[in-house]
Phi, psi and omega in degrees: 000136175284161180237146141231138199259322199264098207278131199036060184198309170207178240200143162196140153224144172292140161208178185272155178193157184238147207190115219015044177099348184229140216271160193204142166240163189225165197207111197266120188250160189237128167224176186251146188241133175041260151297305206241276194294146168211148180260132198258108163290202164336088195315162145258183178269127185291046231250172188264024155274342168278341173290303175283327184306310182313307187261056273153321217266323181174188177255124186284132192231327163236149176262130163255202177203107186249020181212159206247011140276354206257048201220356197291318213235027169286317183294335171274316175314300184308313182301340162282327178220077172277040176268308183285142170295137176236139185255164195181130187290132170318097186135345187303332203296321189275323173288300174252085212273026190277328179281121175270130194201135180310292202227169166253133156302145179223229186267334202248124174287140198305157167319300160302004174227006190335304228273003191242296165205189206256135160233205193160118187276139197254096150261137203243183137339157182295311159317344167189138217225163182191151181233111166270149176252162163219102182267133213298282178341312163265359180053019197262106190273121155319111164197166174217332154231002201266354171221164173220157154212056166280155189173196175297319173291329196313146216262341198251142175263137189285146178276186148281341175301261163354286191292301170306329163303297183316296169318269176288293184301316171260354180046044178262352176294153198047010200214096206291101192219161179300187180286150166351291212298342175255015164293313185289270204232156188245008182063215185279101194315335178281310177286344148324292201289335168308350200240312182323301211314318179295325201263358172275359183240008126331297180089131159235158203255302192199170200213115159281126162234161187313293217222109188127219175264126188269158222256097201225029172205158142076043214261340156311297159334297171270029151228034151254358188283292147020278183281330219293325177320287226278327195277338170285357194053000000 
């Protein structure tokens, strides 16, 4: 079911997913560019009840795929809407070349969304990129791995599995860090911390993220806490 979290401007649903073995939720935002067009950020898997809610809401125009785990459920979203232009985070085209898609995200936001919001390609490790969002208006950053926030609130029952990963090996419960893959490496730290640095001089207000708790205080704080390997060099 949408949520609206920004009034009459974006949408977020929760959905379920598995991922190394362990059940997860992933969180899909909707945002409307003016009247009408939307941008579907990270699909979830679709039914049509998930469908009449969308178009209630505007006309889907963009696909986005903004990450390079973030990619499962694009193809399906497209067989609903072959219409919509699909965007895909750098490196998705090689890693899924199964996926058909209009354009590569690149630092600069396509034209048609100049004016509603900001992007900046995250080059991470080879294994995983990120396109972080900002929506201008709302002061709202837009992520899907560059933050996790799991813990004692989290809404969802946690496995053991979960926990243990979390707890001990990343030592991320309660404790709001990018995703796994970029605790073993973040790759070349400079051009990392140049693309942090951009989305941290946005100043965001509050932060949707994939997986966890959404981030709706202090959202400086907790992403330089976050960050700090990478922004201290």
């Amino acid at each position: 079911m949408l949520s609206e979290y920004v009034k009459d401007a974006i949408w977020i649903h929760e959905y379920p997913v598995r991922y190394g073995g362990m059940d997860l939720f992933g969180r899909m935002t909707l945002i409307r560019l003016g009247t009408s067009e939307l941008i579907v950020h990270d699909p979830c898997r679709i039914d049509a009840a998930t469908q009449r809610e969308i178009d209630q809401i505007g006309e889907v125009r963009y696909i986005i795929a903004p990450g390079s785990y973030h990619h499962l459920f694009v193809s399906e979203f497209q067989s609903h809407y072959p219409s919509a232009e699909t965007f895909l985070c750098p490196g998705l085209e090689r890693k899924r070349p199964d996926i058909r898609f209009d354009w590569i995200l690149g630092n600069r936001p396509d034209p048609r969304w100049a004016g509603v919001l900001e992007q900046v390609i995250i080059q991470g490790p080879r294994l995983i990129w990120e396109v972080p969002f900002f929506h201008r208006s709302s002061k709202t950053l837009i992520l899907v791995d560059l933050l996790e926030n799991i813990g004692d609130d989290y809404s969802h029952a946690a496995s053991l599995q979960l926990k243990l990963w979390w707890k001990l090996v990343f030592r991320m419960w309660n404790h709001p860090k990018a995703a796994p893959e970029y605790q073993i490496a973040w790759g070349r730290r400079d051009l990392v911390r140049r693309g942090l640095e951009q989305v941290l001089a946005w100043e965001p207000e509050r932060i949707i993220l994939s997986h966890g708790e959404l981030i709706e205080r202090n959202a400086m704080a907790v992403l330089r806490s976050a960050w700090e390997r990478v922004l201290q060099g």
